[in-house]
C-alpha positions as a Markdown table, in Angstrom:
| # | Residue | x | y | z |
|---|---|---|---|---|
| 1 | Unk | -28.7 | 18.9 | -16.7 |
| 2 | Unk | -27.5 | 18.6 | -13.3 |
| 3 | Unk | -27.1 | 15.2 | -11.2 |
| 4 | Unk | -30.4 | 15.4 | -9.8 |
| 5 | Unk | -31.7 | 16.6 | -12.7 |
| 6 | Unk | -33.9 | 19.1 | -14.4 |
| 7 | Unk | -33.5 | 22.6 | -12.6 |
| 8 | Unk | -36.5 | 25.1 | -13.2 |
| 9 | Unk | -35.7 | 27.9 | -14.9 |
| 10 | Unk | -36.2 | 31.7 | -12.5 |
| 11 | Unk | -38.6 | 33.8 | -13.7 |
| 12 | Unk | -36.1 | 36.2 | -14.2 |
| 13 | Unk | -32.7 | 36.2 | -15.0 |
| 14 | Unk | -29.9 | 36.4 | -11.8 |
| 15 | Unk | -27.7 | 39.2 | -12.1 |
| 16 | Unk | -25.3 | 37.0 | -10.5 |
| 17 | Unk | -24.1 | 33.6 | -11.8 |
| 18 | Unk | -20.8 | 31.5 | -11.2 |
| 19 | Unk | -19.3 | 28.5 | -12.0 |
| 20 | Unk | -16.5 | 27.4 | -9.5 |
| 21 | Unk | -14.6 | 24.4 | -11.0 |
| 22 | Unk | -11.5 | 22.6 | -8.7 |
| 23 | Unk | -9.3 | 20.2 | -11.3 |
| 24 | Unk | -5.8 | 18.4 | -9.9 |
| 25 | Unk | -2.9 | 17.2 | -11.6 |
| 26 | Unk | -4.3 | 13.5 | -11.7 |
| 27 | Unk | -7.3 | 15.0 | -14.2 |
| 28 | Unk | -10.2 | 14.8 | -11.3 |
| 29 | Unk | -12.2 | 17.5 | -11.5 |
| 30 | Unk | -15.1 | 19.1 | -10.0 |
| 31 | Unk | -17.9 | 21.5 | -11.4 |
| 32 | Unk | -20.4 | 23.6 | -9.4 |
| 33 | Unk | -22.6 | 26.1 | -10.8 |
| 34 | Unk | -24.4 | 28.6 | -8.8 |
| 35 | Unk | -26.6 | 31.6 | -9.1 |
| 36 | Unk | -27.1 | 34.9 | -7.3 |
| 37 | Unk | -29.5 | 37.5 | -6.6 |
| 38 | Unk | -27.4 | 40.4 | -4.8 |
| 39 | Unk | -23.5 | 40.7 | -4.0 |
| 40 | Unk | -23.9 | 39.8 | -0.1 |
| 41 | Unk | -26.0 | 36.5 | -1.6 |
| 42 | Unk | -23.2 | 35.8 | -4.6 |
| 43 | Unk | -20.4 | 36.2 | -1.6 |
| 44 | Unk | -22.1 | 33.5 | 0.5 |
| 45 | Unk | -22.7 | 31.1 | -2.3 |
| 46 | Unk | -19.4 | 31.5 | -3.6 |
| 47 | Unk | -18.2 | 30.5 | -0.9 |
| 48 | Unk | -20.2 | 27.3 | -0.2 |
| 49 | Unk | -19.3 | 26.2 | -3.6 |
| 50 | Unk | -15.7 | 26.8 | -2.5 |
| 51 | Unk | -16.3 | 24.9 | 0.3 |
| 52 | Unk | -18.0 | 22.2 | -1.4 |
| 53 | Unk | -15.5 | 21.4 | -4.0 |
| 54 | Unk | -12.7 | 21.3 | -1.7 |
| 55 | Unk | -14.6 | 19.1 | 0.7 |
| 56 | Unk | -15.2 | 16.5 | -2.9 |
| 57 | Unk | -12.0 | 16.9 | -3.5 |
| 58 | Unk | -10.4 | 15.9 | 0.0 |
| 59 | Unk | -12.6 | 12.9 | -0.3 |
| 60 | Unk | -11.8 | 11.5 | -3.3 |
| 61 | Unk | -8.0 | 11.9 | -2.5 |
| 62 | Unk | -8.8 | 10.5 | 1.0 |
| 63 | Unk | -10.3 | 7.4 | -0.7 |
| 64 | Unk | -7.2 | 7.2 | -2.8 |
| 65 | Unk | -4.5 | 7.5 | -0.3 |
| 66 | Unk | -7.0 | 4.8 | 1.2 |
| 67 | Unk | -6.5 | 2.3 | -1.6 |
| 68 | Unk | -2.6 | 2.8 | -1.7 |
| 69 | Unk | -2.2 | 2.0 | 1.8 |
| 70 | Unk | -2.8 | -2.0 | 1.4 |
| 71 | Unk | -1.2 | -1.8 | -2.2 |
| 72 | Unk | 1.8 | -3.1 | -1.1 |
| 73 | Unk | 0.2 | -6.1 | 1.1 |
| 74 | Unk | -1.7 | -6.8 | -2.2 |
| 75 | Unk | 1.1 | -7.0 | -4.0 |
| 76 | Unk | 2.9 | -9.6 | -1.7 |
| 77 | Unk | 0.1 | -11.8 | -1.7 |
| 78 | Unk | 0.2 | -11.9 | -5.0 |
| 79 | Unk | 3.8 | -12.4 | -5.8 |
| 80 | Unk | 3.9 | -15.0 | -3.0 |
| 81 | Unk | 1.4 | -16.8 | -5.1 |
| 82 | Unk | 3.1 | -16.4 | -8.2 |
| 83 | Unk | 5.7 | -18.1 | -6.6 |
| 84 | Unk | 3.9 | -21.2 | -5.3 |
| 85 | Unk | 2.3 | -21.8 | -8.6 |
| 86 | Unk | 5.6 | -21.4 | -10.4 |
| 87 | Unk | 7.0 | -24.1 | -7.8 |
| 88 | Unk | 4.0 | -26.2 | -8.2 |
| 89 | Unk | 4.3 | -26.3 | -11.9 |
| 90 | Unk | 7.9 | -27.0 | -11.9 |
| 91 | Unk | 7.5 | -29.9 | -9.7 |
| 92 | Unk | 9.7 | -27.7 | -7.1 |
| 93 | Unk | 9.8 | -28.6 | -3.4 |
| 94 | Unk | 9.5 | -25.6 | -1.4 |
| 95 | Unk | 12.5 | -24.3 | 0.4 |
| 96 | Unk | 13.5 | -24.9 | 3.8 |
| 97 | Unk | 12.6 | -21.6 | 6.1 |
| 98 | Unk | 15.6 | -19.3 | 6.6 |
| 99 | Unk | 17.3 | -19.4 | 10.1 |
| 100 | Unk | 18.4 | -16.3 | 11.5 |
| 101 | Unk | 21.7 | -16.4 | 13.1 |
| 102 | Unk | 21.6 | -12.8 | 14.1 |
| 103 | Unk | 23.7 | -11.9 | 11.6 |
| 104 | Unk | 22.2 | -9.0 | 9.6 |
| 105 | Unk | 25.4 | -8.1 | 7.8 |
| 106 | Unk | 22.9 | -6.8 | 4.7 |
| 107 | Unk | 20.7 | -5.0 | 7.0 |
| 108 | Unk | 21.9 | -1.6 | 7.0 |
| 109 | Unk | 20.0 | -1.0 | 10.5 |
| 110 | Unk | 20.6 | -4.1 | 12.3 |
| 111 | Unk | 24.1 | -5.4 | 13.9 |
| 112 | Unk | 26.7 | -7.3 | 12.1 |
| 113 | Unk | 28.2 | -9.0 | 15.1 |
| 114 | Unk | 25.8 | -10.0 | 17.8 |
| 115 | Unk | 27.7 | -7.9 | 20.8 |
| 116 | Unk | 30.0 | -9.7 | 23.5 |
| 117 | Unk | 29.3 | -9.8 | 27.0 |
C-alpha cells in the first residue's frame, strides 16, 4: 500500500525491481520502491529514487535545524517567566536593573579597565 494508495499490478512481472531506503542516526528513514523494465530504464529510476530520498531527507533535517534555531530564545522566554512568577508568588519586588560601569572583568572578551586617554 503506498501513500497514495492502491498501485495496479503490471500485467507482467518487471525484471527489474528496487527498493532504495535512506535511514540517519536520529531513526528517520525513508523508503522508495521502484520497478524496471530494462537496465538503461532501472539506471534512470535508480537514480531518481536516489535523488528523491536525499532531497526528503535534506528537508526534514532543514526543518529541524529550523526548529533549533529559536530554541534558545524559547527557552529565555520561558525561564524569564519562571522567574516572574517565582517573584510574584513570593511576594518578591523585582530587582533594580544592573548598571554597567564598563567594567567587564568576567567577560573574557570585553576590557577590564576602561583605557586612559
Amino acid at each position: 500500500m503506498s501513500a497514495h494508495g492502491r498501485i495496479p499490478r503490471p500485467a507482467t512481472v518487471p525484471p527489474f525491481s528496487g527498493r532504495v531506503v535512506k535511514v540517519t542516526g536520529e531513526g528517520e528513514h525513508v523508503e522508495i520502491a521502484f520497478t524496471a523494465g530494462d537496465a538503461a530504464e532501472l539506471g534512470a529510476r535508480l537514480t531518481a529514487a536516489g535523488d528523491a530520498a536525499a532531497a526528503r531527507m535534506l528537508a526534514n533535517n532543514a526543518a529541524i535545524v529550523s526548529a533549533g534555531d529559536t530554541f534558545e530564545e524559547r527557552q529565555r522566554k520561558v525561564y524569564e517567566a519562571a522567574k516572574a512568577s517565582l517573584r510574584r508568588e513570593l511576594g518578591l519586588e523585582e530587582p533594580a536593573a544592573a548598571v554597567d560601569e564598563g567594567n567587564h572583568a568576567d567577560d573574557a572578551g570585553g576590557p577590564i579597565h576602561t583605557p586612559a586617554d
